[in-house]
N, C-alpha and C positions, 0 to 999 in steps of 0.2 A: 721494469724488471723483466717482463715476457720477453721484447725485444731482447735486453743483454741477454737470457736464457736462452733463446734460436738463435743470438749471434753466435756464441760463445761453442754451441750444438753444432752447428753449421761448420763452426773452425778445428773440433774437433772431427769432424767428419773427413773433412781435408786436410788435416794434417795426417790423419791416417791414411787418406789414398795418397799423400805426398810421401808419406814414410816410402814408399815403394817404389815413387819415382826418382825423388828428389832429396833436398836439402829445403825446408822451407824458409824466405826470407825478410820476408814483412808484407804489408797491406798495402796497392795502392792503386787512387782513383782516375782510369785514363779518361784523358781529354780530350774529344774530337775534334777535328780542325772544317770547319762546312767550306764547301764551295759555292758561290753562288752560281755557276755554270752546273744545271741541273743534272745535263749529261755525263759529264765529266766525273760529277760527284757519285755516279754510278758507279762507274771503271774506276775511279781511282779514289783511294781516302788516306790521309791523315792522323794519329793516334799521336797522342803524347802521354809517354809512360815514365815513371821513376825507376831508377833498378839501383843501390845501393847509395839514394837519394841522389841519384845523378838524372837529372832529363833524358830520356829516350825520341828523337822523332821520326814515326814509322811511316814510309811510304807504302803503300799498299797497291795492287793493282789486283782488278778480279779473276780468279781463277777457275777456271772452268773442268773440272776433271768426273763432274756427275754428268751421265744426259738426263735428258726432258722424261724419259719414262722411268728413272732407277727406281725399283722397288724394292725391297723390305720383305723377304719367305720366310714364314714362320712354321710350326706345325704344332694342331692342339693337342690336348691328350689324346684325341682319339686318332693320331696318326693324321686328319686330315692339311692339307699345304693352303695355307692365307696369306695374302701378300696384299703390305700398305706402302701408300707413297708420302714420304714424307716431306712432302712439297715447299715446307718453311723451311729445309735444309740446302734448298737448290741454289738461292743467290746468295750462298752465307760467304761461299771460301774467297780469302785473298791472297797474294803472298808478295813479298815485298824486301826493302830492308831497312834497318835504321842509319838516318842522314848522317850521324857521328862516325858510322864506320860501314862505308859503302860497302866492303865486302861481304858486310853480313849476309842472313838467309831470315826472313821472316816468314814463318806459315800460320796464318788464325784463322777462324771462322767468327766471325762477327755478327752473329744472331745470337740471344737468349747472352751478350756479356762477350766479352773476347775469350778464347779459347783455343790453345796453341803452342806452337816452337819460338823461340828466337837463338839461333843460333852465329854465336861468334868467332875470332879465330882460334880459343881452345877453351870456350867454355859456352855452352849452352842452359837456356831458360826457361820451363813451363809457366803460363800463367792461365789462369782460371779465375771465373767468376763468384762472387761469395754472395749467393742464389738468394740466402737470409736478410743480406743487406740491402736497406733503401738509398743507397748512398751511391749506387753502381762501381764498388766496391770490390778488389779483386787481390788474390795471392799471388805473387810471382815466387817461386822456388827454382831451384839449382839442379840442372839434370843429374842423375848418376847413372852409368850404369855400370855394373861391375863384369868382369872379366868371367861371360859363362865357363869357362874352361873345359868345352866342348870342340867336338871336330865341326867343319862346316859340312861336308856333305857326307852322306854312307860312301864306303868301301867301293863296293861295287860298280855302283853309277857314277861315281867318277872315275873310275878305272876306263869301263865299256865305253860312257861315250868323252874322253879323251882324244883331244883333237890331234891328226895327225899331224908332222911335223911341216906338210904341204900349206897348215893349213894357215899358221904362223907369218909374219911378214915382217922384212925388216921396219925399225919406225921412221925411215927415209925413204922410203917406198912410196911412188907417186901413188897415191889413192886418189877418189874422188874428194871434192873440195866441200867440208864440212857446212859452210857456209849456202853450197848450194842444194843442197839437201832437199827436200820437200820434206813439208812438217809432217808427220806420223801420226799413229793413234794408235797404244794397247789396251785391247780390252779386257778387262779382269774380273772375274767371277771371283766373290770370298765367300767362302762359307767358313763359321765360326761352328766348332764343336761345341759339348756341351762343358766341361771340364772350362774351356776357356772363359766362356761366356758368363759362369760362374765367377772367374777369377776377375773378370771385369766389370762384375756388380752386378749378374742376375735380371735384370732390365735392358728392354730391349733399347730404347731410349740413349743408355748410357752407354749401352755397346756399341750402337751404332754410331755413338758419338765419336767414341776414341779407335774406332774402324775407318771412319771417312778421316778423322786427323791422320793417322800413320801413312792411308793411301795420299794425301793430301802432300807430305812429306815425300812419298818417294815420288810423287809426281814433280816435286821440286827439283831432287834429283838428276831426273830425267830429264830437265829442260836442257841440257847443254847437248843433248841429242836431237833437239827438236823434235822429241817424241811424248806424246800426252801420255799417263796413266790414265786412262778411264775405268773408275770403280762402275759396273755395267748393271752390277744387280749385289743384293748381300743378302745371305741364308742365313740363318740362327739355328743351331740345332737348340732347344731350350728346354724342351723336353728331355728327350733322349735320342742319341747318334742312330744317322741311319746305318753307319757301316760300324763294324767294329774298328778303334782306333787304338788298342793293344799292339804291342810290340816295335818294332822299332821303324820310322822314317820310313825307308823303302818298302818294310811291309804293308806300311798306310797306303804309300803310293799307288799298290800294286791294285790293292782292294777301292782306292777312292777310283782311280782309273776304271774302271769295269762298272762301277756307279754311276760315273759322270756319263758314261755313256748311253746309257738307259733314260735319265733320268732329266739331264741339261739339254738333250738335244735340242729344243725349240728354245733356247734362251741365250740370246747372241753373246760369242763372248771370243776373245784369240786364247784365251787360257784360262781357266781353273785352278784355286788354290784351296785347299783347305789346310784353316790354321788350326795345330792343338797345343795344349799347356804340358809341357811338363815339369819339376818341381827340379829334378835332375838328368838331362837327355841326354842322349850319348851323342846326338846330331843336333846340328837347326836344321835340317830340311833336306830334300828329296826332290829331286827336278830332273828331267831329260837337257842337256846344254843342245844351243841350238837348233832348237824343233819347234820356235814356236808358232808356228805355218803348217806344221805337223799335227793332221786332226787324229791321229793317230797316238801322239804322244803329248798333249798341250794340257800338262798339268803337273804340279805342285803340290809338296808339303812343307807348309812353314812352322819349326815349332818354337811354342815361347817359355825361355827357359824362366825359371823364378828368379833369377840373378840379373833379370834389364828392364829395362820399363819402356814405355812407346817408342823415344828414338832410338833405342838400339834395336829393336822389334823391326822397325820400319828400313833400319839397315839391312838386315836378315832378308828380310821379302826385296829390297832391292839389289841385295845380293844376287839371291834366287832368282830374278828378273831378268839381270844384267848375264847369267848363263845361258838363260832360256835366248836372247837376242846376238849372242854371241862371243861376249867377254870371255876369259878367264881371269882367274886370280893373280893380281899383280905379286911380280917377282921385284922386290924391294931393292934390289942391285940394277936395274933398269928403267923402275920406273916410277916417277915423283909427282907429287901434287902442290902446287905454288901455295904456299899459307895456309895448307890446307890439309887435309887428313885424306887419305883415296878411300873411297867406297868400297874396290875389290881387293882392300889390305887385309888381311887376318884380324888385326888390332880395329876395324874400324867398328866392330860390335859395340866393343867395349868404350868407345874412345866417344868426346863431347866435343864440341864445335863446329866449325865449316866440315861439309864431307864434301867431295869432288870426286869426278871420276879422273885418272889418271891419264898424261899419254897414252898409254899401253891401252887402257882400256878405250882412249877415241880413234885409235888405227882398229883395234878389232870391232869395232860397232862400224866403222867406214867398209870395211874387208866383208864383214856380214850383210850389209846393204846391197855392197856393189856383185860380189860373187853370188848371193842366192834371192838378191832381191826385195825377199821378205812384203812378195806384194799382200798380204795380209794383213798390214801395218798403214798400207795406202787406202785405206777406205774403211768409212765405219760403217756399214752396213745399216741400219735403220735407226742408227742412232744420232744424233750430232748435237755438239757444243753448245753448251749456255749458249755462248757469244753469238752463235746461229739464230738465235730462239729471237720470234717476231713477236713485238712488246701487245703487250694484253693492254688496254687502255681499262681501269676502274679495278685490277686487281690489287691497288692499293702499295702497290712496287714502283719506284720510278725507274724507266728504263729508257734506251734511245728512241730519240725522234717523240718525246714528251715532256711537255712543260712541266708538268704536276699527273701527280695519279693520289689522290683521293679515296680512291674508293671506290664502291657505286652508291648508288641516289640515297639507301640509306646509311652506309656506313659515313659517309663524307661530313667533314667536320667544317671542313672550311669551303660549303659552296659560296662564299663572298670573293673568295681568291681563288678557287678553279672550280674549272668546268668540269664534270663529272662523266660528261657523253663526251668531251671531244678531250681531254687531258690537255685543255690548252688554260691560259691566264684569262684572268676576265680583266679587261682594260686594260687601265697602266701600270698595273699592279705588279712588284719586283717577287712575289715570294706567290707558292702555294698551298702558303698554310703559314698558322699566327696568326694572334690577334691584330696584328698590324698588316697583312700579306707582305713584308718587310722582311727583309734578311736581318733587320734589326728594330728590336722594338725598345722604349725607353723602359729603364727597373722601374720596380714600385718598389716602397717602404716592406721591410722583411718583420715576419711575426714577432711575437716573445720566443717561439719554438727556434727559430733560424738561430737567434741569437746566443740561445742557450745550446746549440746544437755546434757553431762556429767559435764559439766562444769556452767549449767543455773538452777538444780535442787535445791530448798530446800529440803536438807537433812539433818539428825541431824547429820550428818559427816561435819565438814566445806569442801567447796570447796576452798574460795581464803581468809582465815581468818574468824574473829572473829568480832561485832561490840556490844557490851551492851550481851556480854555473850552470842547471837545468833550468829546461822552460816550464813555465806555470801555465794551468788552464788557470781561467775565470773560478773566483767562486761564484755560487748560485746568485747573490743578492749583486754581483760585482757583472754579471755579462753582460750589462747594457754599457756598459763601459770600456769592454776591451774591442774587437776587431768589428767595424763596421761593415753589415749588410744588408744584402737588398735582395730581392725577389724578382726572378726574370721571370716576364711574362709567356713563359713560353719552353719546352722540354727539350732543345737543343742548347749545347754550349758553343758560341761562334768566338772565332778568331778575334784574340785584344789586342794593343799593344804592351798590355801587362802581361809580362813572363810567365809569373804565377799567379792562374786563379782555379779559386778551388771551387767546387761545386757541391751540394749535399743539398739528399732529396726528402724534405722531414713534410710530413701531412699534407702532400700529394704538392707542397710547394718546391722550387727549385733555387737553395738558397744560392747566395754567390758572395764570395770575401778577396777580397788579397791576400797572398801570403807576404808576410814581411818584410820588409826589404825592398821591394818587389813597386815602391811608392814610395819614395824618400827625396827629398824636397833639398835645397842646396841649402839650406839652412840647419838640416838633419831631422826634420822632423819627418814623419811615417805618416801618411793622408791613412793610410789603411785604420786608422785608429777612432774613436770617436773623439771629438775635440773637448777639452778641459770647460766645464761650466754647463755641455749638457745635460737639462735635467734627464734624471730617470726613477721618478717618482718624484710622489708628495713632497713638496719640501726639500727633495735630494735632488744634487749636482754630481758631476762627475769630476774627480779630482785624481790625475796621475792613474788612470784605470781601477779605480774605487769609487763605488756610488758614498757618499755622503752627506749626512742630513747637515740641511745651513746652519746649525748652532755650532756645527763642531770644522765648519769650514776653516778656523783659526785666524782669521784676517785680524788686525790690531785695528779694529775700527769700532769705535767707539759712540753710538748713536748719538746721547745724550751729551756729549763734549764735542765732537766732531762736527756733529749734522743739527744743534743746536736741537734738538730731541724734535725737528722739524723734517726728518725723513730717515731712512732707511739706508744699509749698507749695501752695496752691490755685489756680484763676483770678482770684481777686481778692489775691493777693497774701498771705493768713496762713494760718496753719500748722493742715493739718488731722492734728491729732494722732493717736498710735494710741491704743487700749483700756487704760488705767489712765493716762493721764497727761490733765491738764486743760486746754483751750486758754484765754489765747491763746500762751499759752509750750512748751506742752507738758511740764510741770512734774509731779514723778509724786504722781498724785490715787488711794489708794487705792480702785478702785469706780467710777471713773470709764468713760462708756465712750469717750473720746476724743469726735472730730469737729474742730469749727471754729466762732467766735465767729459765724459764716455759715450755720451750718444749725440754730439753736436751742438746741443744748446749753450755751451756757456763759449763765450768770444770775450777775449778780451778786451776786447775795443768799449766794453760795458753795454753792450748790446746783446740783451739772455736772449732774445724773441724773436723769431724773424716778423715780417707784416703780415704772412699770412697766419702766422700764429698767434700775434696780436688781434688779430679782429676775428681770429675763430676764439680766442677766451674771450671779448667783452662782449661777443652774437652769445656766447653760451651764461652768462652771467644775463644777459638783457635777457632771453626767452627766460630763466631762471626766477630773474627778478619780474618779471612778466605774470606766470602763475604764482607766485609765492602772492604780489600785492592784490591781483586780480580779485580773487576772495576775500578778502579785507575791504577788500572797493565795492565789489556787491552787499556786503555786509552791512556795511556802513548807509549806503544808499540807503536801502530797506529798513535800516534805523529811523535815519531822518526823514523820512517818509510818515513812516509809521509815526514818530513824534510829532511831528506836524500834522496830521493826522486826529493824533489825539488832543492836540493842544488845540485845533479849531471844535471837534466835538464838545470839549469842555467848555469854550467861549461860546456857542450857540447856548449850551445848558443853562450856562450861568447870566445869560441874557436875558432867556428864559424863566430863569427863576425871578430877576430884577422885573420884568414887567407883569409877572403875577403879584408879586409882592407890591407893588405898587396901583393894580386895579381894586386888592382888598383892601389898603388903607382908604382910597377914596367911595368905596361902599361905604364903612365906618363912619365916616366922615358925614354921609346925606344920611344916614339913619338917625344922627344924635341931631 
């Protein structure tokens, strides 16, 4: 009952943060796919997800958009600045897409549950992890965002830096060849006002969550530029703002500008943003276009109106982004985006699915490279990529150029399968870790809990039948009877050849079932099922996915007429006889050792017995008859012993007495 109480908490808790994202649309448990190439399973992983009970299969590859020192500025009540590193968020991100529809856009973080976009070609996805559940457990809901019905930039700062018509190119104009590009890197400074940071949950934790997801996203964005988003450092105001953030856009700008200078200078970065909330703005944001090599002008206001939720947010900032490096706003009469929605369209706030950046927008990102350079974008300055980062051996991460990481000496669970000093395998061993060191280990038998836990779910797979064309769970006394499971030895779920297998994590075991269908035999039967005649319990069988006790099993078999009251009815209905009587009547067969016309003994050839069953019944009768006469033989001994015995005592006595009796008559005799 506690459990259902923090699930049920848990899903109201998320349905209210989804109220403001999304459209919420059911539960579902993703699947990991392992590699056995250690490496590889680093860079790259596998998900299989449901999304309106259709299979998802998500490629992923690692994404790299934090460096090795991002930190976390806080400040406490007393005004002073604390910064943490949150080191378990470094190899979380991936991005990727799903194999049904290769154009997609996938971005998660996969630490702490998946967490993330999936974006399709006019409809995008959040999913999230449901933190209450032991079942690794997750909501996927329906982006929305509605139509801020706001201008994009202030007045003025588009007006001022409005590019001259010099600056404009035709879109057949030989530029430099996109392809040969050298890959880039923007560095971005965020700071979160306080107004925001409220609106995102109050926690820094949380904030920081859906702060690296948005950048996470525009860094997706920007891959068609081969230029990184790197998120460089992220501020919180959580207290209270250090600048004033009244009035509008430009005015923030004016004042964050003359802040950041004071205040950022020792903290690497190509530009500065600070985001605030507002309920109704008359802007999203305030940026200098094309400065952003400009230490003089490399800063940003992004605001988030109450009418979008993350992915329209993260459109906003890579709006804001794509001026700062040189775009303008696509003009809709010239410039199109294949499948796809353009990023610098008016509508693409508002709008759900693939975004791309347009023609227009990859001649002016080529024009901006090639005419000013932008050497500020060629070098990171003291920072650099995951992918750069040299593998820590014992930090418990598997990374290149490592068998296994474990741990160190105490953490390490499996020093049977690695080495803990050198990250390498100990012997011939395929896996670094498991109780097997095996990529695969055999199930064991699953608890009463697994059972009742596989066996109690609505799923659109029946578990124990069918009622008005819906599926039924198990009832409580009936789970040992519907969907069979078993217990993996071990906390990963690896690749089957079964399509569907479900996984559920009840008292720290890791159950595993089939779903329906999913095991069907050309005969039409479902392996997934437990088989007819299982007991499960005293006395009880399983019959049609109902436990039942054998008197009400209903078989027309009749002991006393049937089995000539010489044996017992079996599951299938005849008579498993006792030891000397022959089935199928149970007819008395000297020699025989009993059974049933259903476990091999009876042949018609009138031979019940095989030889070795003949001489293991008359070896068990002889040792049998053995101790039963044995004591009757001692017995008897000790009788006749004892009898004779007595019978010679009493002839000595009685000898005895004959020649006393006979010295006093002849006394008699000489005295007269």
């Amino acid at each position: 009952m506690f459990f259902l109480l923090a699930l049920l908490t848990e899903l109201g808790r998320l349905q209210a943060h989804v109220g403001s994202e999304g459209i919420f649309l059911h539960v579902t448990v993703p699947r990991k796919i392992l590699s056995n190439d250690s490496e590889v399973s680093e860079r790259k992983m596998i998900y299989i997800i449901t999304i309106d009970e259709q299979p998802y299969t998500l490629h992923l590859r690692k994404q790299s958009f934090l460096p090795q020192n991002f930190l976390v500025y806080t400040y406490n009540e007393a005004g002073s600045l604390h910064s943490e590193s949150p080191y378990f968020m470094m190899h979380c991100h991936y991005q990727g897409y799903a194999a049904e529809f290769p154009n997609s856009f996938v971005t998660l973080s996969i630490c702490s549950g998946l967490r993330g976009f999936l974006q399709f070609e006019n409809v995008s996805y959040g999913i999230e992890p449901l933190e209450s559940s032991a079942r690794f457990e997750h909501i996927i809901y329906q982006m929305k965002n509605n139509d801020p019905n706001v201008s994009i930039l202030a007045e003025n700062y588009s007006h001022i830096w409005q590019k001259d018509q010099s600056y404009k190119v035709p879109l057949n104009s030989q530029k430099k060849n996109l392809s040969k590009l050298l890959p880039q890197y923007l560095e971005i400074y965020i700071i979160v006002e306080k107004a925001l940071y409220d609106y995102m949950g109050s926690e820094m934790m949380a904030v920081t969550q859906k702060i690296v997801q948005v950048v996470g996203l525009v860094n997706t964005m920007f891959t068609q530029f081969k230029l990184t988003v790197i998120l460089s450092s992220l501020e919180l105001w959580s207290n209270e703002n250090q600048i004033s953030t009244s009035g509008d856009a430009d005015d923030i700008l004016q004042r964050f500008l003359a802040w950041k200078r004071d205040y950022l200078i020792l903290r690497p970065h190509n530009i500065a943003y600070l985001l605030v909330y507002r309920k109704h703005p008359k802007y999203v944001g305030a940026t200098f276009p094309g400065t952003i090599c400009n230490e003089s002008y490399d800063a940003g206001i992004a605001v988030y109106p109450d009418a979008i939720g993350l992915e329209g947010f993260s459109v906003i900032i890579a709006q804001l982004l794509g001026l700062n490096v040189g775009l303008t706003y696509d003009d809709i009469t010239q410039c199109f985006c294949l499948r796809a929605t353009c990023i610098m369209n008016h509508e693409a706030v508002s709008a759900s699915g693939i975004k791309i950046f347009s023609n227009c927008s990859m001649h002016d990102y080529r024009y901006f490279v090639s005419k000013f350079e932008a050497k500020c974008l060629q070098k990171l300055s003291n920072l650099q990529p995951l992918h750069q980062n040299q593998p820590v051996c014992g930090n418990g991460i598997l990374e290149s150029n490592e068998e296994c990481d474990c741990g160190n000496k105490k953490e390490c669970q499996f020093k049977k399968c690695c080495d803990y000093n050198t990250c390498k395998l100990k012997g011939s061993v395929k896996c670094g870790s498991g109780p097997c060191c095996t990529s695969k280990c055999e199930a064991q038998g699953a608890p009463l809990a697994c059972f009742k836990e596989v066996n109690s779910l609505h799923e659109r797979s029946e578990n124990c039948g069918f009622k008005n064309s819906q599926p039924l769970p198990c009832e409580r006394k009936d789970v040992l009877c519907g969907k069979l499971a078993c217990v993996q030895p071990h906390k990963n779920a690896y690749k089957s050849d079964i399509q569907y297998t479900v996984y559920s994590y009840i008292q720290d075991h890791v159950c595993v079932s089939i779903a329906t269908g999913s095991s069907m035999r050309s005969d039409g039967t479902d392996t997934a099922y437990v088989a007819d005649g299982t007991m499960c319990g005293p006395e009880m069988y399983c019959v049609n996915k109902t436990c039942r006790k054998v008197r009400l099993m209903g078989y027309n078999c009749n002991t006393t007429t049937k089995c000539n009251g010489k044996g017992i009815c079996n599951n299938f209905g005849n008579c498993q006889c006792f030891p000397g009587h022959k089935p199928p009547d149970c007819k008395f067969q000297f020699g025989s050792p009993g059974g049933s016309i259903d476990d091999g003994n009876f042949q018609k050839s009138g031979e019940f017995y095989t030889e070795k069953g003949y001489s293991t019944h008359w070896n068990n009768w002889f040792i049998l008859s053995f101790y039963i006469v044995l004591p009757f033989f001692i017995i008897f001994t000790i009788v006749i012993f004892k009898r004779n015995e007595i019978r010679k005592s009493y002839n000595r006595e009685n000898a005895e007495c004959k020649r006393n009796s006979s010295a006093a008559s002849e006394s008699y005799d000489v005295e007269h």
